[in-house]
N, C-alpha and C positions, 0 to 999 in steps of 0.2 A: 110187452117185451119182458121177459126174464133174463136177469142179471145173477150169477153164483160167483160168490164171491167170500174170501177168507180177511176177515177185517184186520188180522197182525200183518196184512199183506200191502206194503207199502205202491206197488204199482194197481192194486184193487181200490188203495183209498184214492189213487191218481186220479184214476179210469170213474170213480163214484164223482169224484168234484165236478171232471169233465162232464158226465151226464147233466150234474145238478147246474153247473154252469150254462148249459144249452138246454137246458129246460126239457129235456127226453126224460116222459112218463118212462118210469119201470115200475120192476115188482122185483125186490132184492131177496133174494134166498141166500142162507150159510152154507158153504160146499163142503164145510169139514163137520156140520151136526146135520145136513141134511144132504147126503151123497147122491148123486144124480143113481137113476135106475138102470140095469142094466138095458132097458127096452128104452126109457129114454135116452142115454147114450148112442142106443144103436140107430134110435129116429136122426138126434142129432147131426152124429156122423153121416150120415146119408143126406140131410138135405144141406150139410155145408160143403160137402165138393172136396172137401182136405183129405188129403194122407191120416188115416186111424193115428200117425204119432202126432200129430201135430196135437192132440187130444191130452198128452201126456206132458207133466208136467215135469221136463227134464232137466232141469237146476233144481228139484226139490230133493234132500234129503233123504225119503224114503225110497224114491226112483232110485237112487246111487243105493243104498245099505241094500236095496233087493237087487241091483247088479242088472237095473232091465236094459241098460244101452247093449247090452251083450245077450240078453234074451228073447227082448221083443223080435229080434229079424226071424225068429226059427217061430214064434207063437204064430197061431192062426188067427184069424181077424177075431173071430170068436170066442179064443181064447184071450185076447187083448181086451176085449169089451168087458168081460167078464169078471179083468180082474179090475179094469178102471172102476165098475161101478162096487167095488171091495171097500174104497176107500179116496173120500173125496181130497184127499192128498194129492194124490196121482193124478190127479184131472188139472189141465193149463187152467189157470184163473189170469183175470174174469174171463167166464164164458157165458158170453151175451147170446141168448135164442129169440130171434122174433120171428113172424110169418114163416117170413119165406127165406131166412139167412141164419147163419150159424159164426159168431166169430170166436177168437182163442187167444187171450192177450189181450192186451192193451196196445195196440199201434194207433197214435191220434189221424193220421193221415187215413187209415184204413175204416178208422171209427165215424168220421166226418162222412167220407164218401156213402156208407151207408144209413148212421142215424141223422140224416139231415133231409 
């Protein structure tokens, strides 16, 4: 299971203890020196079932200075993937990928039901 994750990010250090607390093997990548790919985003997206926004990390500071709550509804999907993998800013952290599931955030209820 891969875990991306921004360590100045106080809900990422949550979401880390949590793992390390229940003992779930990962393999932790940095989202902000090692930005997801735009062909891995796009697998991602596809096998987690979410809405393409859900991807984007919308209380971050660069999402607001580039003004995409008011851009993204007119982008194309492919033009949104394209620009998530620009900059791993952009992308919700943590985003946990295993097998067969895709998560985006930290929700402990949501995190249970699947890494357990």
């Amino acid at each position: 299971m891969l875990v991306l994750v921004y360590r100045k990010c106080s809900t990422c250090l949550n979401a880390l203890k949590w793992l390390e607390d229940h003992k779930v093997t990962f393999e932790e990548r940095p989202i902000a020196e090692e930005n997801p790919t735009y062909e891995e985003l796009k697998e991602w997206h596809k096998k987690s079932g979410l809405p393409l926004k859900k991807f984007f990390n919308t209380s971050g500071l660069l999402y607001k200075d580039m003004q995409l709550k008011d851009k993204l509804p007119t982008m194309t999907e492919e033009e949104q993937l394209k620009l998530l993998a620009t900059n791993g800013m952009l992308v919700k952290r943590p985003l946990v990928v295993g097998d067969d599931f895709v998560l985006t955030g930290f929700k402990e209820k949501e995190w249970e039901e699947k890494l357990k």
